[in-house]
N, C-alpha and C positions, 0 to 999 in steps of 0.2 A: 270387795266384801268376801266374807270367808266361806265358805263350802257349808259350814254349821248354819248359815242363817239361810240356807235350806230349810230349816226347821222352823226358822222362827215366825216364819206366818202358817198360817192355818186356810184350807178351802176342804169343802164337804166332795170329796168324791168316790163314787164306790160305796158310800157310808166310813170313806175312811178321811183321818186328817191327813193331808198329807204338804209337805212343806213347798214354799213359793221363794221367789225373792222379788225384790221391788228394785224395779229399774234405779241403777246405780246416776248419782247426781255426772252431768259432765264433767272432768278430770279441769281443772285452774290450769295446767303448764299446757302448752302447746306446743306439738310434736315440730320438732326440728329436724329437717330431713338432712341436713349435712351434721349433726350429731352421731356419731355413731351406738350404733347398741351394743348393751355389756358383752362382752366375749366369757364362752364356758371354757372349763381348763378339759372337759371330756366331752365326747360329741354322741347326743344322743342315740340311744340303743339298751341291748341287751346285755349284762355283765356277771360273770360268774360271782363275785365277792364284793361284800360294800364298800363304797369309798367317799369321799370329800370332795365334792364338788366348786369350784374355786370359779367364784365370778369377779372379772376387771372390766373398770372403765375405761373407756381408751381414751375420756376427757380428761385432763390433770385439775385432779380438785374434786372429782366429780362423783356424787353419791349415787349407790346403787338401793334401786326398792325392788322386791320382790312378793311373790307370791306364789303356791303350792297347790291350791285348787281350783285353779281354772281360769280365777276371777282376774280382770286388769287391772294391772299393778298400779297404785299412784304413789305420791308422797307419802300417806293415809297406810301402804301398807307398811311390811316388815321392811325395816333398813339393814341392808347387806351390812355383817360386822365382823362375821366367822364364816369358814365356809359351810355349806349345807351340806349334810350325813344324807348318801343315798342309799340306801338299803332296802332288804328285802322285805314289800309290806303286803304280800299274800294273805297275814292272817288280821291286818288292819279292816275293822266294821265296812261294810259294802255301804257310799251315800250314794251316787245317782243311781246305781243301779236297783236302789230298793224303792223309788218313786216307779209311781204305777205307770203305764204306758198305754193302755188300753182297758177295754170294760171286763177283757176279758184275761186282763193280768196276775202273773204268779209270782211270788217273790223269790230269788235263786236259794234256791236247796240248802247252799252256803254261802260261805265269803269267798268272792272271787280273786283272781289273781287280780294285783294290781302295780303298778308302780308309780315312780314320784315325776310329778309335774311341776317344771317351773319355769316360769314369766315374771321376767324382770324388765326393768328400764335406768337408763341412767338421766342422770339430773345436775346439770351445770349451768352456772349462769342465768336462775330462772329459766332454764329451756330443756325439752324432755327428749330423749332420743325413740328410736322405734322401739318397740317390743321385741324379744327374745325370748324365744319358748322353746321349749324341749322335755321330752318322756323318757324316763331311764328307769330303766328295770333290770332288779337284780334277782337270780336264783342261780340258781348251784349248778343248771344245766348250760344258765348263759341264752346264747341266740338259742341253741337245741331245744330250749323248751319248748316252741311252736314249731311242727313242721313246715308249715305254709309262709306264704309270704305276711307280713302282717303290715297294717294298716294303723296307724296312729290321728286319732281329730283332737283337735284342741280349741276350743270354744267358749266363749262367756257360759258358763252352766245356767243363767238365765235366757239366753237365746235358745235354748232348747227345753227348758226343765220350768221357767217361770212360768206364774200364772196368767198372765195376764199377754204376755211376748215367745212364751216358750212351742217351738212348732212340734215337738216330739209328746207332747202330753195333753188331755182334755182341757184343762185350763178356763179361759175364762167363757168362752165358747159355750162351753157345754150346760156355763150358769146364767147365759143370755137371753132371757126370754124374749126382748125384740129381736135377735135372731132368728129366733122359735118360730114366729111370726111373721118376719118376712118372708122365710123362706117358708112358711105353711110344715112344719114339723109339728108331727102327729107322733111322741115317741110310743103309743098303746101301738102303732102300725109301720113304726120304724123297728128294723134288723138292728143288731147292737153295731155291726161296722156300720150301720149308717146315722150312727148318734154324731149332734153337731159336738165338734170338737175343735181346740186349734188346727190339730194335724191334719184337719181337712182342707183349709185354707188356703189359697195357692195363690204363686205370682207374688211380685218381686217383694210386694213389703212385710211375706212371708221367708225371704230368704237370708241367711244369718251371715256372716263372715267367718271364717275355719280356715285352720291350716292345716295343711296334711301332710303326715312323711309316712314314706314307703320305705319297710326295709323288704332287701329280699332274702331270699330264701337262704338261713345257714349262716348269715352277715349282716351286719350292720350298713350294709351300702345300701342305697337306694337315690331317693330324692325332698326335698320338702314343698311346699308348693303354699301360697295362700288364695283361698276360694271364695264362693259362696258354698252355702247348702241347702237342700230343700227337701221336704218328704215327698217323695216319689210312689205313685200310682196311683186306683183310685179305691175299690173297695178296700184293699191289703191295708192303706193308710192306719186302721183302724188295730190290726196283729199286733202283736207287743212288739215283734222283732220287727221295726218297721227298713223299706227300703229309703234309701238316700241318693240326692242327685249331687254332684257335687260340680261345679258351673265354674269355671275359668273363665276371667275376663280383663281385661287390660284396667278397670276400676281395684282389682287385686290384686296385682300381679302382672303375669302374662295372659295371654288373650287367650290361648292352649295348653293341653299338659306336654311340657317338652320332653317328660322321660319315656322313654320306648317300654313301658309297663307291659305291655302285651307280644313283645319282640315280634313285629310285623314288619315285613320287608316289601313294602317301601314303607321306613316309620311313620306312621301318620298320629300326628296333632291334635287329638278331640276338644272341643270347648269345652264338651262338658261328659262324664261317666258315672255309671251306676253304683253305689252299692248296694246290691239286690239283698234282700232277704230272704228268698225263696219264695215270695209270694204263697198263693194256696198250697202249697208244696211243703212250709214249714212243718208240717204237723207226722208227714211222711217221710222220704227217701229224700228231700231239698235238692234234688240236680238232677229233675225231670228235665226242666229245659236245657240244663247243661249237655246233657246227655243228648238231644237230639241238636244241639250247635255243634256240639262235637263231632258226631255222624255225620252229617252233612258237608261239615268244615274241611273234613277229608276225604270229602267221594265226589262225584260230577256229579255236581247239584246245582242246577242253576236258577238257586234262590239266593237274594243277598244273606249273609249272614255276617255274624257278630262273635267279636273274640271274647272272651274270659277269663279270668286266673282265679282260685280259691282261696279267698286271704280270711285272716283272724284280725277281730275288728276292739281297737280299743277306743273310749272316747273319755277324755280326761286324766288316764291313764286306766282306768277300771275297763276289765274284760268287759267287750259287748258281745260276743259269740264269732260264731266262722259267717262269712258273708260270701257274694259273688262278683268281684270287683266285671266289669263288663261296660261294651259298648253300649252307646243308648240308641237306640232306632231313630232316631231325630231326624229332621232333615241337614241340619249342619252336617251329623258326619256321613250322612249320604253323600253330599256333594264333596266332603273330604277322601272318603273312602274311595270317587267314582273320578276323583278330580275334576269338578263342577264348578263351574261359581257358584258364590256361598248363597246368593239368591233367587237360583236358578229353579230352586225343589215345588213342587205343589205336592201336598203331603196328606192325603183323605184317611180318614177312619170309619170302621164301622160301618154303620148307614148312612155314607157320604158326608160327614163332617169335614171340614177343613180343619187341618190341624197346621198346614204351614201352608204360605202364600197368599197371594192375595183375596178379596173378597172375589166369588163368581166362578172362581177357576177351578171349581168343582161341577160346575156345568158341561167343560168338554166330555167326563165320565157320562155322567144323568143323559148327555144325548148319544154316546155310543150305549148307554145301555136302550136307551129307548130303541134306537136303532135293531139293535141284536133283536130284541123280542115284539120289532114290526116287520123283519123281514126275513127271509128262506136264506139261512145259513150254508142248506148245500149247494147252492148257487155258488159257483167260483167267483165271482165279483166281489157279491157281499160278503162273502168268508174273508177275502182278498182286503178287503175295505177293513173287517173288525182285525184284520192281522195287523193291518197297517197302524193302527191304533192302541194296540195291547201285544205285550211280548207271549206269544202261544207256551215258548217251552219255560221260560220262568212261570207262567201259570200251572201249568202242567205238573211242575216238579213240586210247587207250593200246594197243591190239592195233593197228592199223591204222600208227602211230606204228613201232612197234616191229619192227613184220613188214616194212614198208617198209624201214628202217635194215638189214633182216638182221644183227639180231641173236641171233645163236646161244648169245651167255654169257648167255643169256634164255633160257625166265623161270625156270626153277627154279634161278638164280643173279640174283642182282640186279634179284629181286620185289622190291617194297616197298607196302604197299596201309593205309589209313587209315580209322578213321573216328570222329566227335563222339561221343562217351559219354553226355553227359548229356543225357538225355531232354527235362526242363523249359527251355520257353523262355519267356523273359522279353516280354511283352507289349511292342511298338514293336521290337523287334529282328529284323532279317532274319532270314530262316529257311535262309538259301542257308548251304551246308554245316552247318549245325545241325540237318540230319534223321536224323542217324545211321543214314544208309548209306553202305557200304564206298567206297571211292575209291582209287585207283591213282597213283604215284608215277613218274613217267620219269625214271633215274639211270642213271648209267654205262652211256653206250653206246660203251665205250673201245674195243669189237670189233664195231661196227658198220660200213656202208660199206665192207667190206672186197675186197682186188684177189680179181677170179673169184667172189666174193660176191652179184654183182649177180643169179644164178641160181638163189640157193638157196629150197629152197620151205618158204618158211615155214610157209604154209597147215599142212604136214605136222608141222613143226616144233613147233607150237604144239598141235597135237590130238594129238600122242602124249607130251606133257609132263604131269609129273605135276601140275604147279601149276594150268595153266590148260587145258588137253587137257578133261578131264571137265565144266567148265564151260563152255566156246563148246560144245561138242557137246551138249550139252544147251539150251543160250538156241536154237543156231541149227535147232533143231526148233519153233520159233514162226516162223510168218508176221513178225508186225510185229517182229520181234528181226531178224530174215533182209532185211527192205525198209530198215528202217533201216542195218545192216550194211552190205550190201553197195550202198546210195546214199552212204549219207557215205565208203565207201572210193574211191568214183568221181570224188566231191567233192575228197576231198583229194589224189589224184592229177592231177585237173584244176590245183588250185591251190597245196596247201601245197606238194606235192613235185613242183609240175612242173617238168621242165628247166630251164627259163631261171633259174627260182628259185633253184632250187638252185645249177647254177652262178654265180649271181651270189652269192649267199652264197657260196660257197667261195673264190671271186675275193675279198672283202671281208676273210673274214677269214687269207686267205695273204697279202694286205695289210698286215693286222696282225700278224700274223708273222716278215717277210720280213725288213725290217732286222736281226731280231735272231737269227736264227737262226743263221749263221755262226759267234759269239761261242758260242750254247749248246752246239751240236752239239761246238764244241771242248772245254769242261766237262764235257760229261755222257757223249759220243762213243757216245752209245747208235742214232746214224747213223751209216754210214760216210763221209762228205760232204753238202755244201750242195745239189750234185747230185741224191744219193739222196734228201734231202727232196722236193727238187723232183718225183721222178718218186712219190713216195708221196700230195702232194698230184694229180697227175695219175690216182692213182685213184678220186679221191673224183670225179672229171668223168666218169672212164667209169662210175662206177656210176651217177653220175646222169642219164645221157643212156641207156643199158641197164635199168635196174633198175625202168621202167614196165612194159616190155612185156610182161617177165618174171610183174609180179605180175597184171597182167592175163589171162594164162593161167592162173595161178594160180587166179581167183577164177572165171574159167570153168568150170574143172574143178569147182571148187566147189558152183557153181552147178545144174549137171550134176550133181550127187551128191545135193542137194536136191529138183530138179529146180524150178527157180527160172526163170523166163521172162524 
């Protein structure tokens, strides 16, 4: 079906019409897997000048169909006769990108950059071969015209964009009144991110199929990969610029992504990676959290952390803005990251939810916390007993971590804490992280670093929360819990987060930002200019030149409360 019939149904949303498609009939020919698929005469990517795109069958006899926007090819589409003109369609009318995305949607400033998409199939003998897709964009600068790595998704545009199946848009959701009702939505006392919507819908029969290729930086090389995808998070769902999960599984493909995207030594395999939108961050500086993964990633930090790359994201060929391609906290790549068996994790969130493992195994926690706050922590036994239990200095460094960043949508929002389940360990095999105790998670600090923020006292913040309030109050009635404490937060003020550090990281990565932001800001305009970037990056300097001295007082008082010399 063609990209135009976008248009041709009609749903009231926003007060606006805006266009749907209707699930396309199943395809007559069935796919034949010893058929091969058409061959291109150029291999997707970036090209300074236009040219002729040449598609063969490799069956003799055999006819080629194709298609341009998005949609799967069948008999029904265009029949390969000449070859396809790629050129440069920068100033071609913007179509997905002008469909709303949220309540709180803006349509791009302009027409965005775009290039030509094409999926084809071949057809012999009554029998269909696989699809063949590829994005090829031409401009005068070539691969140069994006600094960053970029990102290409190719998608039925009804699996994301339809009314009724689309996971990116409000869709039929938001005009379901028994929804309304079962779920007891009151929208006079619902938030606008918490309007029902597709995009809030989660789990599998919300997740779409996409391919992905990676080029990297400067070149046409990379990788191509076929996925799922899903919208990722939970208020954020709701942002125009939503984040994406994108899920490798042996039903697609490979069961992992095999290209070393994040050049980590020892390569490691993710099933599945983000691309982040910045979360609460979009509206700001967007590489809060990057910026303290960064930090951490190269200092003695002994909290898990998670790698990154900044990439430019197209889906269909149309610009979707700059994204944060990244690890996901999961427990998979826990135990890939830690080399676990894969279902070794029990994975809590929050106020002790289970987020991976079995049902119960959230109880080993609920009874060492009852524990801690029935009994005299300066007792050497019982301190001895909750050590054995919970790793001291990854707590230590993830409080410390966190309190520093001032973050407030912490911790009884965007806890996340871990630990090995199975007891028996295999003779010759490390024991590092195989002792099953608890361990802490650093994620989404998308409201961290914030303007006027540099003052907030965390110290307070953190002991009157329900999450981890009763636990520091309790460790820090031990001597050696309290020397440790408050030396390693001295240490990491000296070093992980001192000034120059930090502003040099922040310089590094508004570096990597900077070319492209002009373009985003016009797409997603969830800034008011290039300008207001700039002065939102300029907070993240004053909190780092202020936000010492602050916690130093902080940890005085503290100390004083202890009475700690």
């Amino acid at each position: 079906m063609a990209v135009a019939a976008l248009l041709a149904f009609s749903y009231l949303v926003f007060g606006l019409a805006i266009s749907v498609v209707e699930p396309e009939e199943e395809a007559s020919l069935q796919v034949n897997k010893e058929l091969e698929a058409p061959q291109f005469s150029v291999s997707p990517g970036f090209y300074k000048e236009e040219f002729r795109l040449t598609l063969a069958s490799p069956a003799p006899g055999g006819q080629i169909y194709y298609t341009t926007d998005g949609s799967t090819p069948t008999e029904e589409s265009t029949l390969y006769e000449e070859p396809i003109r790629i050129r440069n369609r920068e100033n071609d009318p913007n179509i997905l990108s002008e469909i709303p995305t949220s309540p709180v949607w803006l349509s791009p400033l302009n027409r965005v950059f775009k290039g030509t998409l094409v999926k084809a199939i071949a057809v012999a003998d009554k029998k269909q071969s696989k699809e063949k897709a590829g994005t090829f964009f031409v401009h005068e600068k070539g691969r140069q015209r994006y600094s960053l790595p970029v990102v290409s998704l190719i998608v039925e545009p009804d699996d994301l964009f339809g009314y009724r199946k689309g996971i990116y848009v409000m869709g039929a959701t938001r005009d379901d009144k028994d929804f309304y009702l079962r779920n007891e939505t009151n929208l006079t006392k619902v938030k606008w991110h918490r309007y029902p919507a597709n995009y809030i819908r989660r789990g599998t029969d919300w997740e779409r199929p996409v391919q992905i290729t990676y080029f990297e930086s400067g070149g046409n090389t990379g990788f191509s990969e076929t996925a799922g995808i899903r919208i990722n998070g939970n208020a954020t769902r709701a942002n125009t610029q939503k984040s994406l999960r994108l899920i490798f599984d042996e039903s697609y493909g490979n069961a992992s992504l095999q290209y070393d995207v994040f050049k980590k030594v020892p390569h490691l395999q993710p099933s599945a990676v983000l691309l982040k939108g910045f979360g609460q961050d979009q509206t700001r500086a967007l590489f809060r959290d990057n910026l303290m993964q960064a930090l951490i990633g190269e200092a003695d930090v002994k909290v898990n952390k998670f790698a990154f790359k900044t990439v430019v994201l197209f889906i269909n060929a149309e610009y979707w803005g700059v994204f944060s391609l990244q690890e996901r906290p999961d427990a998979e790549n826990i135990a890939l990251k830690y080399q676990l068996p894969g279902d070794s994790i029990t994975l809590l969130e929050n106020k002790i939810q289970l987020s991976a493992g079995m049902p119960k195994e959230e109880e080993g926690y609920v009874k060492l916390r009852e524990f801690i706050q029935s009994h005299d922590l300066s007792d050497i036994q019982n301190y001895t007993h909750v050590t054995e239990q919970l790793d001291v200095d990854n707590l230590i460094d993830y409080l410390i971590a966190e309190m520093y960043a001032a973050n407030t949508d912490w911790p009884d929002t965007n806890f996340h804490f871990w630990r090995y389940k199975i007891q028996a360990i295999s003779s010759g095999v490390s024991t590092l992280y195989r002792d099953g105790r608890w361990r802490w998670l650093l994620v989404d600090l998308d409201l961290g670093f914030g303007e006027g923020k540099y003052t907030a006292n965390m110290v307070d913040h953190v002991l009157n929360s329900g999450t981890l309030g009763p636990l520091l109050k309790e460790l820090l009635e031990n001597a050696d819990f309290r020397k440790k404490f408050f030396s390693r937060f001295e240490y990491h003020l000296n070093s992980t987060f001192e000034t120059k550090r930090v502003l040099a990281k922040v310089d590094e990565l508004e570096a990597t930002f900077k070319p492209e932001m002009a373009e985003h800001i016009a797409r997603w305009r969830t800034l008011d200019s290039y300008q207001d970037w700039e002065k939102q990056v300029e907070v993240l300097r004053e909190f780092a030149r202020k936000r010492p001295a602050y916690l130093r007082k902080e940890l005085e008082e503290l100390k004083q409360l202890y009475k700690v010399e």
